[in-house]
C-alpha positions in Angstrom: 35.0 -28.5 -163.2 36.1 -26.6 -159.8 39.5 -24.6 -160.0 42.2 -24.8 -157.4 42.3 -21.6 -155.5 45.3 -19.6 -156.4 46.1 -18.9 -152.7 47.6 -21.2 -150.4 48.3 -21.3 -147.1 51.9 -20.6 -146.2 54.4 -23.9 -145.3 56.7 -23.3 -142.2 59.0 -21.6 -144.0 57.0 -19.3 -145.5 55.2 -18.4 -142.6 58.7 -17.8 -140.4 59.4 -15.4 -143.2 56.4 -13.2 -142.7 57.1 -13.3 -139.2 60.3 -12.3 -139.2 59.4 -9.6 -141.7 56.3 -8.5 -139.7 58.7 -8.6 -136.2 61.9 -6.7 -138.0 58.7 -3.9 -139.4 57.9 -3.6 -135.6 61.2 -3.3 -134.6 62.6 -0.8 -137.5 59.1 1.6 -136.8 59.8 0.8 -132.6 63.3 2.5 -132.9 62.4 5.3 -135.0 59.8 6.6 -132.7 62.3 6.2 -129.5 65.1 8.0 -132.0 62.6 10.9 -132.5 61.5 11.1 -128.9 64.6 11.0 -128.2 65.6 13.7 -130.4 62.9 15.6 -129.1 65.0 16.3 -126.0 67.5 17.8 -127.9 65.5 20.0 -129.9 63.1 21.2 -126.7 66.5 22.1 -124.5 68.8 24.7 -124.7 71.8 23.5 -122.4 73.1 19.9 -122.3 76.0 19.5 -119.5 78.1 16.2 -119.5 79.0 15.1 -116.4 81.7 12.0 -115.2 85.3 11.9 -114.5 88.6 12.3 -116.2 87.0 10.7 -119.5 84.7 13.3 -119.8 86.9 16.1 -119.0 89.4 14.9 -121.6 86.4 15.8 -123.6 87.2 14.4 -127.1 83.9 12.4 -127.4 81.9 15.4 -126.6 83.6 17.1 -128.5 82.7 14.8 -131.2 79.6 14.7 -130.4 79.1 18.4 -130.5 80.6 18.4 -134.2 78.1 16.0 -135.1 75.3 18.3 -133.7 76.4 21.6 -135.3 77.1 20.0 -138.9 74.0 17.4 -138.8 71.4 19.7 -137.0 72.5 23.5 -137.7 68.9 24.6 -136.7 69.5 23.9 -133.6 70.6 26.5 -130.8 71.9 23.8 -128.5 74.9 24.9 -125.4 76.8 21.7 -124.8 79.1 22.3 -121.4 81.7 19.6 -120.3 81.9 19.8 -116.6 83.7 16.3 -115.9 86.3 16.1 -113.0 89.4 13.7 -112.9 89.4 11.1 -110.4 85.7 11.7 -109.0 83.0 9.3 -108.3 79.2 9.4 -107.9 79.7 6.8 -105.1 81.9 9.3 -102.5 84.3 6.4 -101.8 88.4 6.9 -102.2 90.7 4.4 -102.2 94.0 4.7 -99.5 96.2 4.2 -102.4 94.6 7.4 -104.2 96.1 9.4 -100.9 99.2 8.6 -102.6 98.2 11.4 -104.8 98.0 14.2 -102.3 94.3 14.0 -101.7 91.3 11.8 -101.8 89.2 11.4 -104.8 86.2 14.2 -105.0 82.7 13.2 -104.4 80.6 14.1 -107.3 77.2 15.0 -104.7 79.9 18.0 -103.3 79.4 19.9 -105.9 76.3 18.6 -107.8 73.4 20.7 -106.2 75.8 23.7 -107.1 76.5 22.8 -110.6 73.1 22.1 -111.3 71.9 25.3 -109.7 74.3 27.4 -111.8 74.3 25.8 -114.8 70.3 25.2 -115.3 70.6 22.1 -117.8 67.5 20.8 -119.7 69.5 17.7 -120.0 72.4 16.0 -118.6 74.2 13.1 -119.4 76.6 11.2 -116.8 79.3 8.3 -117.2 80.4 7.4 -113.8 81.4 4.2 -112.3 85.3 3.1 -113.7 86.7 5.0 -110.3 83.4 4.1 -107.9 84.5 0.2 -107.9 88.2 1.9 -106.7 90.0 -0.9 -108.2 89.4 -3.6 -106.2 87.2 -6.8 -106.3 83.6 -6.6 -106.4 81.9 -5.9 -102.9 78.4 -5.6 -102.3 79.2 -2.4 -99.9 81.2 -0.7 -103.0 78.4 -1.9 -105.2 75.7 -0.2 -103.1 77.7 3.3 -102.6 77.6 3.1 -106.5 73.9 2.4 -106.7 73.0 4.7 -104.1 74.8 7.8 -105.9 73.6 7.1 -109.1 70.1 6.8 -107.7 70.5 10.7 -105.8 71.9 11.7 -109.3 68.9 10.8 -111.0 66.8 12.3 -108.0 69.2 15.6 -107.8 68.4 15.9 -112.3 64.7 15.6 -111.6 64.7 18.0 -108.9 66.1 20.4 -111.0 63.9 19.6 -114.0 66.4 18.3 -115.7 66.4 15.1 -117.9 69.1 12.9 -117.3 70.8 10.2 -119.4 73.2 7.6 -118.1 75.8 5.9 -120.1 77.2 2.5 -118.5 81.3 2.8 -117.6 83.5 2.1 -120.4 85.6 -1.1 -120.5 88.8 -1.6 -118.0 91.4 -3.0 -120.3 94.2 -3.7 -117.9 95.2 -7.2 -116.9 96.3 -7.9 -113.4 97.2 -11.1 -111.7 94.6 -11.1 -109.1 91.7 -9.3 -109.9 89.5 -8.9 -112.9 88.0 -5.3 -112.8 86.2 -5.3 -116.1 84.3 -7.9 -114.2 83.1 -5.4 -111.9 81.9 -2.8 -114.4 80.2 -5.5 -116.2 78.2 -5.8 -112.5 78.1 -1.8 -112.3 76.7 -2.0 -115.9 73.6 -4.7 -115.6 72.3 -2.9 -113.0 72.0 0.6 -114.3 70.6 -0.9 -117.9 68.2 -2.5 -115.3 66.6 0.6 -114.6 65.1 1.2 -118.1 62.7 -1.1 -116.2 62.1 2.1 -114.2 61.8 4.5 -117.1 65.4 5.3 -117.1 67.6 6.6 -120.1 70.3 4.4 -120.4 73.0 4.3 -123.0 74.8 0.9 -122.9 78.4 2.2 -123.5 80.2 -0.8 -121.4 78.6 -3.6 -123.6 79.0 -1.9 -127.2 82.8 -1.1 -125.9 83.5 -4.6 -125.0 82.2 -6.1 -127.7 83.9 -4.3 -130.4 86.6 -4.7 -128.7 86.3 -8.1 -128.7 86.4 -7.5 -132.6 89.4 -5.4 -133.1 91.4 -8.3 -131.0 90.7 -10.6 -133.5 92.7 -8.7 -136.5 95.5 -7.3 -133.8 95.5 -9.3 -130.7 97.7 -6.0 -129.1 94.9 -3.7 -129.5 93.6 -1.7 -126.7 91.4 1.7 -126.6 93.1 2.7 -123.4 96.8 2.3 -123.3 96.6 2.6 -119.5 93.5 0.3 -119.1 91.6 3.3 -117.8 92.0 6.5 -120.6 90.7 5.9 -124.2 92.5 7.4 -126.7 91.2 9.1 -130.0 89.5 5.8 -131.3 87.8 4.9 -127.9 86.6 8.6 -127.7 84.8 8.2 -131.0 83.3 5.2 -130.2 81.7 6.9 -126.9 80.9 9.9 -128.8 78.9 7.3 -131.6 76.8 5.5 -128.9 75.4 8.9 -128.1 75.0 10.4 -131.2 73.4 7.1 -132.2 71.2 7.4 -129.3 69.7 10.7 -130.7 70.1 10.5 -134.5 67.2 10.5 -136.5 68.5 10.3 -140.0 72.0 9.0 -141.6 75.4 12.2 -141.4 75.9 14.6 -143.8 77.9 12.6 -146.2 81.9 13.8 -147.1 82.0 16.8 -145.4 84.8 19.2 -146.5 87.6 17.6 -144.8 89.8 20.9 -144.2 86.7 22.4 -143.0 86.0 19.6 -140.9 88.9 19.3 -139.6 88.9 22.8 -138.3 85.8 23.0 -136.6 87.0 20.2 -134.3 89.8 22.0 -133.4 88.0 25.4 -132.9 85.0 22.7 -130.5 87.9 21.6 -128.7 89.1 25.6 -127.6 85.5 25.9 -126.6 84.7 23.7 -125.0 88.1 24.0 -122.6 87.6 27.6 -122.0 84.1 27.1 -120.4 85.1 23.7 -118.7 87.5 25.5 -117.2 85.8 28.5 -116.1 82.3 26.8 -114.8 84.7 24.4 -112.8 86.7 27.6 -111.3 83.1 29.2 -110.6 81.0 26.0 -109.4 83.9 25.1 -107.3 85.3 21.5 -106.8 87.1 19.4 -103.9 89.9 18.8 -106.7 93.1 20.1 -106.2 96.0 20.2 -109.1 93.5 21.9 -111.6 93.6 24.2 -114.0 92.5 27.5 -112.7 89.9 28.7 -115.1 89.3 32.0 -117.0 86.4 34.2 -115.2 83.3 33.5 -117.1 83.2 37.0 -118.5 86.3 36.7 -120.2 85.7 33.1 -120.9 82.7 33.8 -122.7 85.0 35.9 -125.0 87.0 33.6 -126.2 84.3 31.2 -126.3 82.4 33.5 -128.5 85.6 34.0 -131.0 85.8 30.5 -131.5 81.7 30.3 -132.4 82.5 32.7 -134.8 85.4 30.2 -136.6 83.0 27.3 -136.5 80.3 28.9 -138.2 82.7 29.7 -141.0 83.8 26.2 -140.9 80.0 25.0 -140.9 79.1 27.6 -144.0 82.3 25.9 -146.3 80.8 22.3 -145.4 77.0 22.8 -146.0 78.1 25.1 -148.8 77.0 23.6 -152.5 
């Protein structure tokens, strides 16, 4: 007598299942080569400089990041230099009320050819746009000044053999009774995750941002990163730092770090990374007035050096046994 064949063909559901499983294998395998090409950058360069505006030279989310790099990836002889500017834009536009201020807001492409000159990166990454839009209602002029800067950044990187990563605006968290801003960085932020389509490396800061803050609304309905719509705090600056250390990381974080230790070494970051802001902004030069004058580089590289010396005790009591 014949005997059934033990294999059958799959129902629906069953076959669903193995696609699913087959597509989330693709996926899973898809993101761990772009993590380790993307690592790759970090671990063929030998400067990173973080551009943007008052965000990035608040610094707390590269300084984060930069804590994450010397604790995760010690074999690595990586220089990370914060040269953001308060108030500038990559789109040269100012608005009058800024003039209220004393001066106009600085043009990023015044000072870019010499900071790139100077500072020799292997690879930047930017966050422009929250000031470009210059707190009005979206206009296609505006909207083009914006494109068109971030466009000669990308050209400027590559001209200096530079790779350059973008990260969309962060959210604008501050109501007003005419105008919905956010909605203009969600415009600024479509189009530059657009150009992935072009090859570009695009970090989708605006999106992640919005949506979890979408999230911590819906336990305290008071919550805000930025208490001033504009300026993260602590929490926002980790968030930002997160989205690009997820962008590079290629295996889970050192687990429990000593938390003294830890502690420390953000602090001792934080002095570092000041001094040489400072200094390389004083150096490079800047349309900016109202700034801190800094340190000449000699000197700055000093102090700079002193505080090395206290994270690398720091990183000895964490990765200690």
């Amino acid at each position: 007598m014949a005997t059934r064949d033990t294999f059958q063909v799959p129902g629906r559901q069953g076959a669903c299942h193995v696609f699913l499983s087959a597509l989330c294998a693709v996926l899973i395998l898809s993101h761990a080569a772009r993590a380790n090409e993307n690592f790759d950058l970090l671990k063929k360069a030998s400067r990173v400089v973080f551009l943007g505006d008052s965000i990035t030279y608040g610094g707390e989310y590269v300084v984060y990041f930069e804590r994450w790099l010397t604790v995760n990836h010690p074999e690595l002889e990586l220089e990370v230099l914060n040269q953001g500017l308060p108030s500038e834009t990559v789109s040269g536009l100012s608005e009058p009320g800024h003039m209220g201020y004393g001066f106009p807001r600085p043009d990023l492409h015044e000072r870019l050819d010499r900071a790139l000159t100077a500072l020799k990166p292997d690879l930047v990454i930017a966050c422009y746009g929250i000031n470009c839009g210059i707190y009005q209602a979206l206009d296609e002029e505006r909207f083009k000044r914006y494109r068109d800067g971030i466009i000669r950044l990308e050209q400027a990187a590559r001209k200096h053999r530079a790779t350059i990563i973008f990260m969309t605006p962060p959210v604008y968290d501050k109501a007003g009774p005419n105008l919905d801003y956010d909605a203009v960085m969600d415009a600024y932020a479509r189009w530059l995750v657009s150009k992935r389509a072009d090859g570009w490396q695009v970090i989708d800061l605006h999106t992640v941002m919005k949506e979890a803050l979408k999230e911590k609304r819906v336990r305290n309905p008071s919550f805000k990163y930025a208490r001033d719509g504009v300026h993260p705090g602590d929490e926002g600056h980790a968030l930002i730092a997160q989205q690009v250390i997820d962008y590079f990381a290629t295996k889970p974080p050192l687990k429990n770090p000593h938390p003294n230790a830890y502690g420390r070494m953000r602090m001792f970051l934080r002095e570092r990374m000041r001094v040489m802001r400072d200094a390389w902004l004083t150096e490079i030069g800047h349309h900016r007035p109202k700034m801190k004058k800094g340190l000449p580089l000699a000197e700055a590289k000093k102090i700079a050096a002193e505080n090395t010396e206290r994270i690398q005790q720091n990183l000895r009591s964490i990765l200690q046994p």
